[in-house]
Residue frames as a rotation matrix with the C-alpha (Angstrom) as fourth column:
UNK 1
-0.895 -0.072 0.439 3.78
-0.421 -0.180 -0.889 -19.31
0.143 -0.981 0.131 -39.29
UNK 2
-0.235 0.816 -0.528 1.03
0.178 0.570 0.802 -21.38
0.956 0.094 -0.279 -37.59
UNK 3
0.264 0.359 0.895 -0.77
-0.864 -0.324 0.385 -21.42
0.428 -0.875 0.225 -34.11
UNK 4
-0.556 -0.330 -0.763 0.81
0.191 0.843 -0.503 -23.90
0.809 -0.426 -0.406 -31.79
UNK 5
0.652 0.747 0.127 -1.49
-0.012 -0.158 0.987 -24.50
0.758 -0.646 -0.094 -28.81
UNK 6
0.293 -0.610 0.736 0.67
-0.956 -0.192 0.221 -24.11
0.007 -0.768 -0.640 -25.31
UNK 7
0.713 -0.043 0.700 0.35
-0.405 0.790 0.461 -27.77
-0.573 -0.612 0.545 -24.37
UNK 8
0.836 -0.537 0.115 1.67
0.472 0.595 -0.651 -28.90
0.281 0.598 0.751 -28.00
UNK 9
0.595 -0.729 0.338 4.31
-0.271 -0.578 -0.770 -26.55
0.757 0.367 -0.541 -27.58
UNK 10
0.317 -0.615 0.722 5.56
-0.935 -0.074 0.347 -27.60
-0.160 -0.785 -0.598 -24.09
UNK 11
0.651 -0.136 0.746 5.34
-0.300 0.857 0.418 -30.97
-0.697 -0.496 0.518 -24.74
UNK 12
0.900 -0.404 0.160 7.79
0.107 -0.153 -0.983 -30.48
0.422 0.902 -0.094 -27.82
UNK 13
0.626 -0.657 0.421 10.07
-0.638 -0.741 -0.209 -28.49
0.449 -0.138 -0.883 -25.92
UNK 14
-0.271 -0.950 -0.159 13.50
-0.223 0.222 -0.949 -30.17
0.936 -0.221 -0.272 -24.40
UNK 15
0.549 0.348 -0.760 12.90
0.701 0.302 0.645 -31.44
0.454 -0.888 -0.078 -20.53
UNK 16
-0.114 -0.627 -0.771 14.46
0.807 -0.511 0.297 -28.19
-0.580 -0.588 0.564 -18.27
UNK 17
-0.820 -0.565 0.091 14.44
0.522 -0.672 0.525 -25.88
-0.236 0.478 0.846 -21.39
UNK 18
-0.297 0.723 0.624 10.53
0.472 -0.458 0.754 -24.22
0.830 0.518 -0.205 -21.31
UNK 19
-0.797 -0.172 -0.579 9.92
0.544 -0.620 -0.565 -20.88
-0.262 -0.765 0.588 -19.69
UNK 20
0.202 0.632 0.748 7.28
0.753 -0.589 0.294 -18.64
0.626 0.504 -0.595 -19.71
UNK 21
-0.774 -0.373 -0.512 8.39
0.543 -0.807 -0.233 -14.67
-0.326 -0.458 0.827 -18.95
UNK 22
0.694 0.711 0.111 5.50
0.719 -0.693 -0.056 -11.72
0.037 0.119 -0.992 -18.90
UNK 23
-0.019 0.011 1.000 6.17
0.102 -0.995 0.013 -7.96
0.995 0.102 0.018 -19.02
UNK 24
-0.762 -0.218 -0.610 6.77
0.610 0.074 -0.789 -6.42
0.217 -0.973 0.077 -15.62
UNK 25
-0.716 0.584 -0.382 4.64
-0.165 -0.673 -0.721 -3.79
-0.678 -0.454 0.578 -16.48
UNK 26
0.040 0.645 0.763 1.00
0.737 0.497 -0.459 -4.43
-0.675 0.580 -0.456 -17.65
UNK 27
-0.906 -0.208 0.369 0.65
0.421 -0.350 0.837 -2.81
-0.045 0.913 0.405 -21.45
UNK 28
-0.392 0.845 -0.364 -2.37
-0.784 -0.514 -0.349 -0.74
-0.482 0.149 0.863 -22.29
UNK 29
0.162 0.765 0.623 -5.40
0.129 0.610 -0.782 -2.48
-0.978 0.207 0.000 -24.17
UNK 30
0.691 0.061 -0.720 -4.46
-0.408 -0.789 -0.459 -0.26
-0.596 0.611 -0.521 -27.19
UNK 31
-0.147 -0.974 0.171 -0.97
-0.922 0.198 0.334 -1.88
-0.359 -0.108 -0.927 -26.69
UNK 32
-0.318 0.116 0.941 -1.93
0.184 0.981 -0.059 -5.62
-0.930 0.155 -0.333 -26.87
UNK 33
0.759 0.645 0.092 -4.35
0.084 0.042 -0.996 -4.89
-0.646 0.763 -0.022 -29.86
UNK 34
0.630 -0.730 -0.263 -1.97
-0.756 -0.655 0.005 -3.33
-0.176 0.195 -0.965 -31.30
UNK 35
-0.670 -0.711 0.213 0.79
-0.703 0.700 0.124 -6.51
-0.237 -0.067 -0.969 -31.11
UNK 36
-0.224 0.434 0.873 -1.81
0.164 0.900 -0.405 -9.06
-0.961 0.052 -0.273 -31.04
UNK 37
0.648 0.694 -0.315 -3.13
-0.048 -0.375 -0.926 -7.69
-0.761 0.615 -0.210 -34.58
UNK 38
-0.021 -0.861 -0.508 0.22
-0.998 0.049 -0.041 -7.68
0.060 0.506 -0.861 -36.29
UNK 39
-0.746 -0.396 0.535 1.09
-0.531 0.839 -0.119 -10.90
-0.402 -0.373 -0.836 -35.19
UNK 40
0.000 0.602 0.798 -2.07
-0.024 0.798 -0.602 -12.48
-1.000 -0.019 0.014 -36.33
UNK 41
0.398 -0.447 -0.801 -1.00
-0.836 -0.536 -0.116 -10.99
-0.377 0.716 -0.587 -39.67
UNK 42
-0.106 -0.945 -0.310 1.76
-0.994 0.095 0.051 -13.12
-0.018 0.314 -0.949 -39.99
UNK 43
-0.197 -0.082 0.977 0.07
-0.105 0.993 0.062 -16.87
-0.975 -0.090 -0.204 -39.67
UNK 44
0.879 0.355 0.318 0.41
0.264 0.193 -0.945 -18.34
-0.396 0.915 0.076 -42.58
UNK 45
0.625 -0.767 -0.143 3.94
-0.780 -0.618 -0.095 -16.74
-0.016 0.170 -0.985 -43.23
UNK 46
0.912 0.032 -0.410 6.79
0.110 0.942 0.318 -19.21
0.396 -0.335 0.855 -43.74
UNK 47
0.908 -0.372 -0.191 9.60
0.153 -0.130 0.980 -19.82
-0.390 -0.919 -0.061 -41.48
UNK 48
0.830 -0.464 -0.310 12.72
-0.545 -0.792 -0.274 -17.95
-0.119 0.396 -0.910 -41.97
UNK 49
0.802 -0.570 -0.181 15.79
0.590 0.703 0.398 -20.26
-0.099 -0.426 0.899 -41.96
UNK 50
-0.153 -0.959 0.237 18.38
0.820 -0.257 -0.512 -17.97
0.552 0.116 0.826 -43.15
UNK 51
0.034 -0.178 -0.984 17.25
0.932 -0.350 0.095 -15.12
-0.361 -0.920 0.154 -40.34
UNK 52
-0.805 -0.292 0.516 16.62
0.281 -0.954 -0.101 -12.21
0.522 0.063 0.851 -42.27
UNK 53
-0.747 0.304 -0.592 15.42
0.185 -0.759 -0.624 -9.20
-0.639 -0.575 0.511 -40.81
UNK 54
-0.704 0.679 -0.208 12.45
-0.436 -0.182 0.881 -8.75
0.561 0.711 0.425 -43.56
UNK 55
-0.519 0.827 0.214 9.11
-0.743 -0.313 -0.592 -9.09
-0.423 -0.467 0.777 -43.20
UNK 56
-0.086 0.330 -0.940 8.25
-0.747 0.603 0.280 -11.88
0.659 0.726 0.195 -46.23
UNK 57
0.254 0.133 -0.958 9.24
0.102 0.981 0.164 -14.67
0.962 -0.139 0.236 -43.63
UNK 58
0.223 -0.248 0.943 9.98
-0.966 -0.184 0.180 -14.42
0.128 -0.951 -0.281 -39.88
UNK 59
-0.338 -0.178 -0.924 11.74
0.196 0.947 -0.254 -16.80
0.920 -0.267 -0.285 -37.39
UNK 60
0.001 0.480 -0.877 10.60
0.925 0.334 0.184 -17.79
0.381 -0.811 -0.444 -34.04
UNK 61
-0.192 -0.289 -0.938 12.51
0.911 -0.407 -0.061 -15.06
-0.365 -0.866 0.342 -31.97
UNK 62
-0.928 -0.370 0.050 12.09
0.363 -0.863 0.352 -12.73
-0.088 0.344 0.935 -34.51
UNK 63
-0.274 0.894 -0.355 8.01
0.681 0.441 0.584 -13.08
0.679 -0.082 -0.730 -34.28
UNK 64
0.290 0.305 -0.907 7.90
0.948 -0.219 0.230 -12.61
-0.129 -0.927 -0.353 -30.25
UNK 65
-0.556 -0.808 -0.196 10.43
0.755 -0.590 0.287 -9.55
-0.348 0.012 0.938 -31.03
UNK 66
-0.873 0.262 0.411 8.43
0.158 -0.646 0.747 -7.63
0.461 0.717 0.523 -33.79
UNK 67
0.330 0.920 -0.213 4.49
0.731 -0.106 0.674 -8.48
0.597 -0.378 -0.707 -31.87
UNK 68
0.234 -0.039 -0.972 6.03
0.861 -0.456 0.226 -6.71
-0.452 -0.889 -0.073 -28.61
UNK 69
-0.982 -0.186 -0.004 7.96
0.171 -0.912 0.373 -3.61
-0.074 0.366 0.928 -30.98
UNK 70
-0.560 0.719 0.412 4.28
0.530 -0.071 0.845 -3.66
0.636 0.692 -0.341 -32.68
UNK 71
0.509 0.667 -0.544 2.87
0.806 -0.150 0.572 -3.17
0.300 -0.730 -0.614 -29.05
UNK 72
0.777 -0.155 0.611 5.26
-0.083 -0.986 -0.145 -0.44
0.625 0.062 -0.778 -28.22
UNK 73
0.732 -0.475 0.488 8.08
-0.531 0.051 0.846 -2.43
-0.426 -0.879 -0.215 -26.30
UNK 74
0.341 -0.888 -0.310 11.69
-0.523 0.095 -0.847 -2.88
0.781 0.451 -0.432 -27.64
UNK 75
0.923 0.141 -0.357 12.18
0.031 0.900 0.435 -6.45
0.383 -0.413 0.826 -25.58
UNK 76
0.364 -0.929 0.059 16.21
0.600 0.283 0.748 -6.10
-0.712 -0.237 0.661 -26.42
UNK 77
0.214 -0.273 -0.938 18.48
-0.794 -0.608 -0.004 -4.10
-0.569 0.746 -0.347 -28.87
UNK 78
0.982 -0.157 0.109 18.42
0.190 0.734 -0.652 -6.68
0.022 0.661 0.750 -32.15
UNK 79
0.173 -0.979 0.103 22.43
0.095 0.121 0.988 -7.80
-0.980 -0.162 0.114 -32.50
UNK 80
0.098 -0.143 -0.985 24.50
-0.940 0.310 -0.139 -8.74
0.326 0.940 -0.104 -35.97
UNK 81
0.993 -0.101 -0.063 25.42
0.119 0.827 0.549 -12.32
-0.003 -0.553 0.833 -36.14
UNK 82
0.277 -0.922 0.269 28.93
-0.280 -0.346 -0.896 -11.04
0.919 0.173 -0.354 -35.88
UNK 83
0.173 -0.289 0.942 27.93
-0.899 -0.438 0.031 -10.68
0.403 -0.851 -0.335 -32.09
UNK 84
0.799 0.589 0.121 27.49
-0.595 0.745 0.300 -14.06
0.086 -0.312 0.946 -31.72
UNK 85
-0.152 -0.771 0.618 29.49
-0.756 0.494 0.429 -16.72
-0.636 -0.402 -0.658 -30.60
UNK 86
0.723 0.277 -0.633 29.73
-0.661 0.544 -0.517 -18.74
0.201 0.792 0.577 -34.55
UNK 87
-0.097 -0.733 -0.673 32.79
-0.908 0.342 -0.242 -20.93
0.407 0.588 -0.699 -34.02
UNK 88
-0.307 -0.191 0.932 31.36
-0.508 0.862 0.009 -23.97
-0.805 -0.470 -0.362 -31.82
UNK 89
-0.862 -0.450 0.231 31.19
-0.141 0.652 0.745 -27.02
-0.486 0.610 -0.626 -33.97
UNK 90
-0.265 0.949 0.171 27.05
0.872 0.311 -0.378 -27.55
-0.412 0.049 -0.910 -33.95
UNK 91
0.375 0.441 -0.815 26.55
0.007 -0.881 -0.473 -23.62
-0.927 0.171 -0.334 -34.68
UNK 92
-0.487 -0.871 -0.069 28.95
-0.356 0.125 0.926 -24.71
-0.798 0.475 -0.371 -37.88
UNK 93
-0.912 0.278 0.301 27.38
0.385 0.833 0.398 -27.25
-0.140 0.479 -0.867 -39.18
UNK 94
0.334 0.940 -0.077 23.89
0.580 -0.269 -0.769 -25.26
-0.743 0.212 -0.635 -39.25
UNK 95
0.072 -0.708 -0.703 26.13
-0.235 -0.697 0.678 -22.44
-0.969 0.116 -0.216 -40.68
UNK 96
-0.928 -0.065 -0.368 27.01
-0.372 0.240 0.897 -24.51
0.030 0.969 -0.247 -43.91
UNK 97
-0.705 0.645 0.295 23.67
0.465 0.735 -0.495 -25.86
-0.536 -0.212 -0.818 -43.71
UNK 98
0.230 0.634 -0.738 22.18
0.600 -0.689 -0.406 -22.79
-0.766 -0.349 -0.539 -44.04
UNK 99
0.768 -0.274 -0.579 24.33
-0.489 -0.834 -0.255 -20.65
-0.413 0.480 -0.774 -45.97
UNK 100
0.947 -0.321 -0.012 26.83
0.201 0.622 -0.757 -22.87
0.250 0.714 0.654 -47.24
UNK 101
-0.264 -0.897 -0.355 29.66
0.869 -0.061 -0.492 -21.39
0.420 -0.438 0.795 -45.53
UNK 102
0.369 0.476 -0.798 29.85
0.829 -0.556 0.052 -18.71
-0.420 -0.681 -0.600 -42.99
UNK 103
-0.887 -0.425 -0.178 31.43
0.291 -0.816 0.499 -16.15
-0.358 0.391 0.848 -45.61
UNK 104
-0.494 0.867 0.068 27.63
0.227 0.053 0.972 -16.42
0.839 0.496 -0.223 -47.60
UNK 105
0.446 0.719 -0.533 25.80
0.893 -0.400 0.208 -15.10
-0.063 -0.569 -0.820 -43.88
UNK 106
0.013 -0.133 0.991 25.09
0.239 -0.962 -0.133 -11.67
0.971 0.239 0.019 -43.83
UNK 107
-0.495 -0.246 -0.833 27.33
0.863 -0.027 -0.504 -10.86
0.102 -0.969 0.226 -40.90
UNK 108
-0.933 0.117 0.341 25.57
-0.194 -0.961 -0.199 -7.08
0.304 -0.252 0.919 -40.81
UNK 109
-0.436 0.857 -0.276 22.03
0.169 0.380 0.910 -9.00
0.884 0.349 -0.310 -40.90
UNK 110
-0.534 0.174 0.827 20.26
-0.845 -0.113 -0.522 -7.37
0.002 -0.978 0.207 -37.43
UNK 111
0.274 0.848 -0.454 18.70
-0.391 0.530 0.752 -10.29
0.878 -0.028 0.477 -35.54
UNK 112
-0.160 0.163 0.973 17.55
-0.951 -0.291 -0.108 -11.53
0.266 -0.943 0.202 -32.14
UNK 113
-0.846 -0.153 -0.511 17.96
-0.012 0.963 -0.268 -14.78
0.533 -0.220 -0.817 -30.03
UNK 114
0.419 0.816 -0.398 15.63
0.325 0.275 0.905 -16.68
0.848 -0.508 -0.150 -27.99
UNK 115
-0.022 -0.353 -0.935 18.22
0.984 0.157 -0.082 -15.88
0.176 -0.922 0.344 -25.04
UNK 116
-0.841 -0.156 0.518 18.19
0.233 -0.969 0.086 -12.38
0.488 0.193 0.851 -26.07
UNK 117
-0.132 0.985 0.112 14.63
-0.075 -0.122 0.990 -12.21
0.988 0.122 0.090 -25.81
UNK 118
0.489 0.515 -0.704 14.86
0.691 0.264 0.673 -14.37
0.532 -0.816 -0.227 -22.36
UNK 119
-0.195 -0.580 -0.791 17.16
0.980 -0.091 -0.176 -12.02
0.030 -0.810 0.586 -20.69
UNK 120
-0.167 0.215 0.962 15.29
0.156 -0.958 0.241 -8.84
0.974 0.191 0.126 -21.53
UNK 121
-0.929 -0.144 -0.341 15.09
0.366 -0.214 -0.906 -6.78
0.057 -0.966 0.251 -18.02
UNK 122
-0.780 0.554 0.290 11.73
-0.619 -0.749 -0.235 -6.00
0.087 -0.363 0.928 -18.88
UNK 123
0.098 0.585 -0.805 10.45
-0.401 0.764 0.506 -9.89
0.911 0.273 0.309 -18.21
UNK 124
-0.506 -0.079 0.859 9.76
-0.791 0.439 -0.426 -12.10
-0.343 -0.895 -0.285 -15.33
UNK 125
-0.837 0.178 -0.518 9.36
-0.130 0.855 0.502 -15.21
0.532 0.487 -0.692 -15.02
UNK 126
0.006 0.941 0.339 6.12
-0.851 -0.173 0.496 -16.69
0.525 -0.292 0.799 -14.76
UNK 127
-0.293 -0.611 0.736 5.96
-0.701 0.661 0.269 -19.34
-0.651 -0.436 -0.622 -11.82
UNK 128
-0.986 -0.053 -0.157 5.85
-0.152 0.667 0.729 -23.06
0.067 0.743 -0.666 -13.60
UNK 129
-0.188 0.786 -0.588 2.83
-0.959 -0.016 0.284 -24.14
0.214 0.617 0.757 -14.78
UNK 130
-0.247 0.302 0.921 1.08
-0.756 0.534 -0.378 -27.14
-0.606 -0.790 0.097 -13.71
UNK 131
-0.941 0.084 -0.328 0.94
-0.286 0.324 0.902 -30.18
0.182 0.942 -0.281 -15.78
């Protein structure tokens, strides 16, 4: 894990496909410390490709997920990848990519999308952001 500054990060991002969502409700100081402190933990960690639920390596969503638990807010209930919708062709091809076939992923394996994350009911969006 590394620090990505906002700007690098937007200007990375897909045209249509960067959001920024806040908490509805503001978090204690305790709280933030609390999340922010964990989270700074973890730079320097490397990125998870196969999505486990451990602590040794984290992916993206699983990051934003764990800082906010850290702070005292459960964003979303974590899924399996059972729940997921595996059979379009592109989600395949990562599939064997990844794991070599989709019998070798650990369907019980708890973990959390980015959409997961965006549809939590306890976010709003923030309005866009000026370039």
């Amino acid at each position: 894990m590394k620090i990505t500054p906002l700007e690098e990060f937007r200007q990375r991002s897909l045209p249509g496909t960067f959001e920024v969502r806040r908490l509805k409700e503001q978090l204690s100081a305790a709280a933030i410390e609390a999340g922010k402190a964990w989270g700074t933990q973890q730079v320097g960690l490397n990125y998870d490709p196969h999505f486990r639920w451990d602590d040794q390596t984290l992916y993206c969503s699983e990051l934003v997920w764990k800082v906010f638990k850290k702070a005292g807010v459960e964003l979303c209930p974590t899924k399996r990848f059972r729940d997921y919708e595996l059979e379009a062709p592109e989600v395949k091809k990562v599939i064997e990519k990844r794991y070599g076939s989709a019998d070798k992923m650990p369907q019980d394996e708890p973990v959390v999308s980015p959409g997961d994350l965006a549809d939590s009911p306890l976010l709003v969006p923030v309005p866009k952001l000026s370039k």
